[in-house]
C-alpha positions in Angstrom: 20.0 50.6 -47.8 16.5 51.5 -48.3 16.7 54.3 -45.4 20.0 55.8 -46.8 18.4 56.3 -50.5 15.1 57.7 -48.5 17.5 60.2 -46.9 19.6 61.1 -50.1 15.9 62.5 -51.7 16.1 65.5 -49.7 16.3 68.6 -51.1 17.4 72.0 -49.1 15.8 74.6 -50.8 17.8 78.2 -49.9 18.8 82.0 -51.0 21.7 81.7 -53.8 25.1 81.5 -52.8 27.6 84.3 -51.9 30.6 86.1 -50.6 32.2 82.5 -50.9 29.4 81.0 -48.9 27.1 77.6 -49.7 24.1 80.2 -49.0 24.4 84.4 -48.5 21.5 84.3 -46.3 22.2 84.3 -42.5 19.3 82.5 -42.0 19.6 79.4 -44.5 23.7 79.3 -43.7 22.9 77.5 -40.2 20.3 74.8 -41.4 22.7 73.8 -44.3 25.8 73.5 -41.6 23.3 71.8 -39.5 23.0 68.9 -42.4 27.0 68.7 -43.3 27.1 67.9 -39.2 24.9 65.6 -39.1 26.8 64.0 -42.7 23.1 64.0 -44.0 22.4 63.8 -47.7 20.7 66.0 -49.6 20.5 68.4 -52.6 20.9 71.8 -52.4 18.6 74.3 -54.1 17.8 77.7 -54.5 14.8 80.1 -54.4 15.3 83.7 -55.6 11.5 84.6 -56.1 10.7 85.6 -53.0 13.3 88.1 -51.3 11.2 88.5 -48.1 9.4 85.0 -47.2 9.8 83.6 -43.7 9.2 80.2 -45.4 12.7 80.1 -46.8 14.8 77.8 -45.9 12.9 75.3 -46.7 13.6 71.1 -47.3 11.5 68.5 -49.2 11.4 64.8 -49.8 8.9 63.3 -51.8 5.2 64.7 -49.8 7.3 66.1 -46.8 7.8 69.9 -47.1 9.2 71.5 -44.0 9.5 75.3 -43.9 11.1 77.7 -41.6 8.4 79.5 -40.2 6.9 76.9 -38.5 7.7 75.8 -35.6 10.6 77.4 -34.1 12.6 77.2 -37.7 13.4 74.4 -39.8 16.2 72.9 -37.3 13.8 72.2 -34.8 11.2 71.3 -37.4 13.9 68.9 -38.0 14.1 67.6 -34.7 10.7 67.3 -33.7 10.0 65.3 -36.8 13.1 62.7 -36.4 14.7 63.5 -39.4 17.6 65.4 -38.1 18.6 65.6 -34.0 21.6 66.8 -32.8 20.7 68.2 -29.8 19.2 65.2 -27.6 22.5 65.1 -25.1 22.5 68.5 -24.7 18.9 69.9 -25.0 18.2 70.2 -21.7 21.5 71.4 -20.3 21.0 75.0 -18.7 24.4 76.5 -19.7 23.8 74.8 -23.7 20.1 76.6 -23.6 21.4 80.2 -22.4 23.9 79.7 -25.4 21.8 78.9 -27.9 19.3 81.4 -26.5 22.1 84.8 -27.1 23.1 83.1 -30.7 19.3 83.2 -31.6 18.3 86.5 -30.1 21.1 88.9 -29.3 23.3 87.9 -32.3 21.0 87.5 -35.0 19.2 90.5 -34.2 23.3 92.6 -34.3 23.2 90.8 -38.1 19.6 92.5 -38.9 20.3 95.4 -37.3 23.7 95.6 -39.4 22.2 94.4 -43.0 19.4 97.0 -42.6 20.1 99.8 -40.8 23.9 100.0 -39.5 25.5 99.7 -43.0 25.4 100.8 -46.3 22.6 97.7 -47.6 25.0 96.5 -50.2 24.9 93.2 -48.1 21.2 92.9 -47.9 20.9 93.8 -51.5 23.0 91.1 -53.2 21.6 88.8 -50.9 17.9 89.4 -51.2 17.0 91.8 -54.1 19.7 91.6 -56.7 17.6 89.7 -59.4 14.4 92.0 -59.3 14.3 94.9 -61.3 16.1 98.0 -59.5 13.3 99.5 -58.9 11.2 97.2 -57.1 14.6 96.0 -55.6 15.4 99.9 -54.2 11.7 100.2 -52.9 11.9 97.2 -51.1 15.2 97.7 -49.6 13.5 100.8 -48.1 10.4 99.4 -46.6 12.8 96.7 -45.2 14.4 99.4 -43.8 11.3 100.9 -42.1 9.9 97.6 -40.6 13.5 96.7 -39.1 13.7 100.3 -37.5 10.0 99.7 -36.5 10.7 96.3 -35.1 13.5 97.6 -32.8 12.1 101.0 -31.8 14.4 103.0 -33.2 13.7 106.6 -33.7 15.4 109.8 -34.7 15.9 110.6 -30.7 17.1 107.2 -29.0 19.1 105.6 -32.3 22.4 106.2 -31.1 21.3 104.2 -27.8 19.5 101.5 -29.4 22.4 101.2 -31.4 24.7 101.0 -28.1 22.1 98.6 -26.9 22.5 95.9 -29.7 26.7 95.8 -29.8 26.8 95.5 -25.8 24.8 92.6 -25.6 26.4 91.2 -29.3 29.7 91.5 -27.3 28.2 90.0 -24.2 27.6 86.9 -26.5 31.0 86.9 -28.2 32.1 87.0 -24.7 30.3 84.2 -23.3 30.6 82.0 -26.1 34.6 82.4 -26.8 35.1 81.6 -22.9 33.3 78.6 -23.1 34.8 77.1 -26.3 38.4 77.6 -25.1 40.5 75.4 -27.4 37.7 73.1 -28.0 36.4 72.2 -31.7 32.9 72.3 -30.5 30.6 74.2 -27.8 29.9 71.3 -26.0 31.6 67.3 -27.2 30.6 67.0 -30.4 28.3 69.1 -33.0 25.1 70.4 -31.9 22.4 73.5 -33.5 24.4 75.8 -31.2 27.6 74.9 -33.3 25.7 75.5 -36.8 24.3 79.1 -35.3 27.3 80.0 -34.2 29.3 78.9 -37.4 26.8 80.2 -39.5 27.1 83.7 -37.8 30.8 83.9 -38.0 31.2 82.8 -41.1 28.3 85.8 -42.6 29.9 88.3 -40.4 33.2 87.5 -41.5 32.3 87.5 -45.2 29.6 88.8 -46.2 29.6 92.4 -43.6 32.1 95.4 -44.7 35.3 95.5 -43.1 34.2 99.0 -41.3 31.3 96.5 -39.6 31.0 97.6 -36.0 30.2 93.7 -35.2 32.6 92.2 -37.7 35.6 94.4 -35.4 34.0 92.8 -32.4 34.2 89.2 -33.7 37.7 89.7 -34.8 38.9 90.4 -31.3 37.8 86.9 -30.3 40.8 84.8 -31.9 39.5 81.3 -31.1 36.2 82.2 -32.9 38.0 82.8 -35.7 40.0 79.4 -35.6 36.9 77.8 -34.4 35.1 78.8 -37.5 38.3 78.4 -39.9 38.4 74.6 -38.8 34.8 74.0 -39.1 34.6 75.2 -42.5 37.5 74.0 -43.9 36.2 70.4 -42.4 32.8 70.4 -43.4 32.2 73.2 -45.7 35.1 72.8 -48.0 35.7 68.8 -48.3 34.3 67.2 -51.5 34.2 64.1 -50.5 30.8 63.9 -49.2 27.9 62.8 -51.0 25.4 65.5 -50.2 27.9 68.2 -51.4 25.7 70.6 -53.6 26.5 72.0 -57.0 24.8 75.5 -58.0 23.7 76.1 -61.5 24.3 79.9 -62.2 21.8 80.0 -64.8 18.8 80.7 -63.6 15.3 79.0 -65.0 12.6 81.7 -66.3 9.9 79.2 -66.2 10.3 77.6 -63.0 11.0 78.8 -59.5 13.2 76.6 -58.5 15.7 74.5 -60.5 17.5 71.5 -58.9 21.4 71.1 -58.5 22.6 67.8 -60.0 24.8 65.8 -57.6 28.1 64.6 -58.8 27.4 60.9 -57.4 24.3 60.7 -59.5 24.2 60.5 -63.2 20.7 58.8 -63.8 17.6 61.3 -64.8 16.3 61.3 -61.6 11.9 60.6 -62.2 9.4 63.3 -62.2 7.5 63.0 -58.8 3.8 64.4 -58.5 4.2 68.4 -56.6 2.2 68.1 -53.1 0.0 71.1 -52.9 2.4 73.3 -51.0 4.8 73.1 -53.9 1.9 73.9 -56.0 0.7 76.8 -54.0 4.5 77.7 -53.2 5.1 77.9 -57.2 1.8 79.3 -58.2 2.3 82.8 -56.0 5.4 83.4 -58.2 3.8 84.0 -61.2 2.3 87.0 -59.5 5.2 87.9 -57.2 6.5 90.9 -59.5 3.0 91.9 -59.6 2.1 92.0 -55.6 5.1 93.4 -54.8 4.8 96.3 -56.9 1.5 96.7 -55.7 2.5 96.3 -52.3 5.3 99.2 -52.5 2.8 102.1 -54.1 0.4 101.3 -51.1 3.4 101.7 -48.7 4.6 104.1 -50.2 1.1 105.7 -50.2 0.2 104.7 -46.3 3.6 106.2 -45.2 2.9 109.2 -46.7 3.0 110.7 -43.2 6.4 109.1 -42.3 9.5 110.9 -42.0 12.1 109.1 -44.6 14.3 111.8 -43.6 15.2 108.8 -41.5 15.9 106.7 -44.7 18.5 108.9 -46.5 19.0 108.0 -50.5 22.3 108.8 -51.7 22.4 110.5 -55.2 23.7 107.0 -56.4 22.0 103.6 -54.9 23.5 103.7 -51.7 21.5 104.4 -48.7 22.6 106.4 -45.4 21.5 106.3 -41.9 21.0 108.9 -39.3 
């Protein structure tokens, strides 16, 4: 009794929800799946002061604060801290391991490529950059922009085959992965991190990229993906009857960074618990985050004065266009 009330004190802190998802980030979508697997409680949360830190997703409980950029992401933070394992049976199975490797590496980096760089950014907007001011929001939509192009070598001259490069091996993976799930409801037995990647990855390029998405067309001609992921959510996504199912309070807090969800099983003020000093520092950057970041775009803006944005069209409007 003790251990389950221990466990129900954890709070997933994520990006707000969207496009009919818990979370609109592709990033925090897998860890909260990863949870509802493993039917474990906790509160759902959300952080929208800092569009562009690795640390988010990020849980809590009491001192314990986990964040995603340590240690190969919050899952295997997770794990390695025997909070949350779903992968000891399968682990150290080669064919699970290549798996989990393509979802990681070829298929997230076909969702950057397409928030950033192969679509219009209305995606990556409402998911990141929506609740700053338009301007800051626009600037930093643009630098993102810059870094992602940066980070896969893309240039005026080899685009088009970059571009050719990150679909073939996205479709390798659909591939793969559709051929080894068959008819099954999971990967491999039972639920696993490869299962939350994957469903997380379907379910955000299903919902939350255009229709006209190169890599939402190549999803689509996977049918069992689709079931696979229809199932899933529908079972653990969409049920109410658990426990750790999160509410999401629209209104957002001007004071605080982060306000909690109440859970429907719990009607008791929960009591005020001392911050640890990652909280604090966490918290204490956001009074400056408007600040910084504004900072931070005129001495882009200013370094890259040499850069070509030709590369970075901006549409009369606040769309953006990509050669």
């Amino acid at each position: 009794m003790q251990e389950s009330q221990e466990r129900a004190e954890y709070t997933l802190v994520a990006r707000k929800p969207s496009f009919g998802l818990p979370t609109g980030c592709p990033i925090c979508l897998p860890v909260y799946i990863h949870l509802k697997f493993a039917s474990f409680p906790f509160r759902l949360d959300f952080n929208n002061t800092f569009p562009d830190s690795d640390q988010i997703p990020y849980i809590e409980s009491g001192t314990y604060v986990a964040f995603n950029d340590e240690n190969g992401g919050l899952i295997e933070r997770l794990r390695e801290d025997g909070i949350v394992d779903l992968d000891a049976a399968f682990c150290s199975l080669p064919e699970w391991i290549s798996m989990k490797a393509m979802v990681s590496t070829w298929l997230a980096e076909a969702v950057m490529y397409e928030l950033w760089v192969g679509s219009d950014g209305t995606s990556a907007r409402a998911i990141y950059y929506s609740d700053l001011p338009w301007l800051i929001g626009k600037a930093l939509f643009m630098k993102q922009v810059y870094l992602v192009k940066q980070r896969f070598g893309i240039t005026k001259e080899n685009a088009e085959r970059k571009e050719a490069e990150i679909y073939k091996r996205a479709k390798i993976a659909y591939g793969a992965l559709s051929t080894t799930l068959g008819d099954q409801t999971f990967l491999f037995e039972r639920p696993s991190s490869l299962d939350a990647y994957l469903l997380g990855h379907v379910l955000f390029t299903l919902q939350a990229l255009p229709e006209s998405s190169v890599l939402r067309l190549a999803l689509l001609e996977h049918g069992n993906l689709i079931r696979y992921a229809e199932k899933l959510k529908s079972e653990y996504l969409e049920g109410g009857s658990s426990s750790s199912a999160p509410q999401f309070h629209s209104e957002a807090s001007s004071t605080s960074t982060r306000r909690p969800s109440n859970s429907s099983s719990k009607t008791k003020k929960q009591p005020k618990r001392e911050k640890t000093e990652e909280e604090k520092t966490f918290r204490r950057r956001a009074k400056y985050f408007l600040v910084t970041q504004l900072v931070a775009v005129l001495v882009f803006l200013s370094v890259m004065g040499g850069y070509d944005f030709s590369e970075v069209g901006v549409d009369d409007d606040e769309g953006f266009s990509y050669d």
